[in-house]
N, C-alpha and C positions, 0 to 999 in steps of 0.2 A: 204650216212652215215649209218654206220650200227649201229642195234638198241642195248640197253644196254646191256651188259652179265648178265648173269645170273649166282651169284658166286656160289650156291652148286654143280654146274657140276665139280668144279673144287676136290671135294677129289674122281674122279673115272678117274683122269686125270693124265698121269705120269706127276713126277714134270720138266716139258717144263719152261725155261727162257733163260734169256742173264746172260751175267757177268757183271753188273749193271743196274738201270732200266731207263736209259734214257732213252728220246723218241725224236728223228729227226723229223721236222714239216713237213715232208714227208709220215708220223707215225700216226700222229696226228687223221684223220679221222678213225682211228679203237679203237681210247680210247675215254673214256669222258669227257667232254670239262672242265668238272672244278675240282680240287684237287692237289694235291702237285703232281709231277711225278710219285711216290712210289704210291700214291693213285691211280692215273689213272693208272699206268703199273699192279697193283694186281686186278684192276676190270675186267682185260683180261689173263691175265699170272698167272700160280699157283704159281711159284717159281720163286727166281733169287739170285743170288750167289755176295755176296757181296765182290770186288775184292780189295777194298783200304783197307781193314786191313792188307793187304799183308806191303801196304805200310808204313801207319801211323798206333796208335790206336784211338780207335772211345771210348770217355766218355760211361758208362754207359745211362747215362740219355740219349745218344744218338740211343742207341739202342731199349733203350723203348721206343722211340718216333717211331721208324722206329714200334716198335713190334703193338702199338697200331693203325698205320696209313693202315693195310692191316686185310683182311678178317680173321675168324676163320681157314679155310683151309689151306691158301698160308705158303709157309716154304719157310724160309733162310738157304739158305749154305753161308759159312763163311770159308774166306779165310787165312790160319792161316800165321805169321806175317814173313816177313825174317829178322826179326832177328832172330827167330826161326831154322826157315831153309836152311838159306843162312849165316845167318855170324855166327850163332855158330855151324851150322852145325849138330843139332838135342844132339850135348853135351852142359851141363851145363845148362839146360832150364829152371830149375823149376817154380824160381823166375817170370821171362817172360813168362812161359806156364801158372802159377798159375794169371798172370794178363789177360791173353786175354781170359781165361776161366770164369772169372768173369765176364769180358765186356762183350764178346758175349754171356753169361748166363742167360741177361736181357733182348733176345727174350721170355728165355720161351718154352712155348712148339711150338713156330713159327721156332724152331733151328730146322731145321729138319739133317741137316749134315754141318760136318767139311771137307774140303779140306788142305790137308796136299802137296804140289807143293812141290818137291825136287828140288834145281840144277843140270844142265847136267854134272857138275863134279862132284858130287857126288858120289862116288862109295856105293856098300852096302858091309857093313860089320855086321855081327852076334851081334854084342857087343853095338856096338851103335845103331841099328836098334833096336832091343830086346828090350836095356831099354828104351830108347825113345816112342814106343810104349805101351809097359807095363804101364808105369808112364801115359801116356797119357791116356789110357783106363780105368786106376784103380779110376781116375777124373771125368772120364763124360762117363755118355751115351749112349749120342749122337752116332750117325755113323761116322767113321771116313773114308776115303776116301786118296790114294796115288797114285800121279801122277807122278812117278819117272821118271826121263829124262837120264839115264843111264842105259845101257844093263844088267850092273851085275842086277840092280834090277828084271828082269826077267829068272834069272836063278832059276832052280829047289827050291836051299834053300832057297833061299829071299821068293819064293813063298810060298813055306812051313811054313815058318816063322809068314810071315803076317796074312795067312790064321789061323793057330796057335790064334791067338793073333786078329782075329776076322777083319784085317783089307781085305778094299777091294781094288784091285788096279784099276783104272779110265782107261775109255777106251778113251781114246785119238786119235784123228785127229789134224795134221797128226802121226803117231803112232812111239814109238820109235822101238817096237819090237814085241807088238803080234798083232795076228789075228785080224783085223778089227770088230770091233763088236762081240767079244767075249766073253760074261760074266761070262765065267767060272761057279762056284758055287755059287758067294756071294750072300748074303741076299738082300746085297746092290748095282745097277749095279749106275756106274755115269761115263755116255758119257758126255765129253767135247769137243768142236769140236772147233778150233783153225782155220778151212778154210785151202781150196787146193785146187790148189798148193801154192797160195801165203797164206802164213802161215797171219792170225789177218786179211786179207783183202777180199779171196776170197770166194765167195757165193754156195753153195750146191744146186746143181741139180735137178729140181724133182723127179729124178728118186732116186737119192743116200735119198733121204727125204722118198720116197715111201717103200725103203730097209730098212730105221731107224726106218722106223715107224712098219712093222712087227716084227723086233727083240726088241722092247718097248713092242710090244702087248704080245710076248710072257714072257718076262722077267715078266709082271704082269699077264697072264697067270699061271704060276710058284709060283708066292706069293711072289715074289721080289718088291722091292721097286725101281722102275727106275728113275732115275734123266737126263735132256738131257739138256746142258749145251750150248749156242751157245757163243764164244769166239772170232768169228771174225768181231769185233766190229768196225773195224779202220776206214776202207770205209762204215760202214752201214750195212749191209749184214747182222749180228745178227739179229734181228729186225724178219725183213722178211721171214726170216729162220725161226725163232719160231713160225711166226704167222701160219706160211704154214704149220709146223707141227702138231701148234696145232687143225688146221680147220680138219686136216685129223683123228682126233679122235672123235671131240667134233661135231659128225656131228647131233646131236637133233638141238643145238643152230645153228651149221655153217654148214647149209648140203653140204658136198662135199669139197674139197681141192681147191678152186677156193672162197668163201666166201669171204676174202680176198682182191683177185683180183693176188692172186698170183700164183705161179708155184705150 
């Protein structure tokens, strides 16, 4: 059994989580034995990205109970809604942008970033990109974050465009179109990792863990803000994936990448 974490280690940690904070009774022996899920997964994990707003929305009072149940440090990303994205397609938003920016507003300063997930039909175009973003930035904050699933989005102008306008694009596994572990310029870098080859199933390496974790040290090197996202939830394999990454940082608390017991 390993002994309790020690939460202030976590703001010199990049923000390491899954895409919700379950925990598999497989899990279980690396958190502490008593609090709600969210409680035990934030006494080990800085961050985690909260994936069902994609789905439904989540009440206010819901989110402040989420904001109140984890540490000073720990930050939520938040996963913006497809109605949003997917069935209006980033037109006519206001109404439904001006509601889930209030929901998820009720972290607080626990918001640490927005995920903005496009559909892979998608195309980008100048006009609805632009005000979409625009509108959305002039609102919040927050960092915003885009994971576009279509090619046009990494063309020259889209790039130009985003960057323009402050947004960052999400380095994704498996990738639609750039360089692996690329972070360009932004302020903000946020690796999502989806598992490969089997896309939501399969498990990361330690070696590919060992490469993520130099390109994390340097992005905060840099004065970046790294976010490292595990999404391959289906089979388990998130979990394990985060814990192993995050032993390989947090080596005062977990010396060495084996802490764990993992790769």
């Amino acid at each position: 059994m390993m002994e309790q974490p020690s939460i202030p280690f976590h703001s010199s940690l990049p923000m390491i989580g899954c895409a919700g904070w379950s925990i598999a009774s497989s899990q279980h022996v690396h958190f502490p034995a008593t609090g709600s899920h969210l409680e035990r997964y934030a006494a080990v994990l800085p961050a985690v990205e909260i994936n069902t707003s994609f789905y439904r929305p989540h009440r206010p009072e819901t989110y402040r109970r989420w904001r109140d149940s984890v540490p000073d440090a720990f930050r939520f990303s938040v996963k913006m809604p497809r109605t949003i994205t997917h069935e209006q397609r980033l037109r006519d938003t206001d109404a439904l942008l001006c509601r889930f920016l209030h929901e998820a507003g009720e972290l607080g300063n626990k918001l640490g970033c927005l995920l903005v997930q496009l559909p892979p039909s998608l195309r980008f175009t100048a006009d609805d990109a632009g005000a979409f973003f625009r509108n959305l930035t002039a609102h919040t904050d927050i960092p915003v974050v885009c994971e576009a699933r279509h090619r046009s989005w990494f063309a020259q102008d889209a790039a130009e465009l985003l960057t323009a306008i402050g947004i960052s694009q999400v380095i994704a596994d498996p990738a639609v179109a750039q360089s692996a572990l690329d972070g360009g310029s932004a302020q903000t870098v946020y690796v999502r990792l989806h598992g490969s080859p089997q896309i939501y199933h399969s498990s990361y390496p330690g070696e590919f863990l060992d490469r993520l974790e130099g390109k994390l040290r340097q992005y905060q090197e840099e004065g970046r803000t790294a976010w490292c996202i595990f999404d391959n939830t289906a089979s388990g394999a998130a979990m394990p994936n985060a814990l192993s990454l995050l032993a390989r940082f947090d080596e005062r608390r977990m010396p060495g990448p084996n802490r764990f017991g993992l790769d």
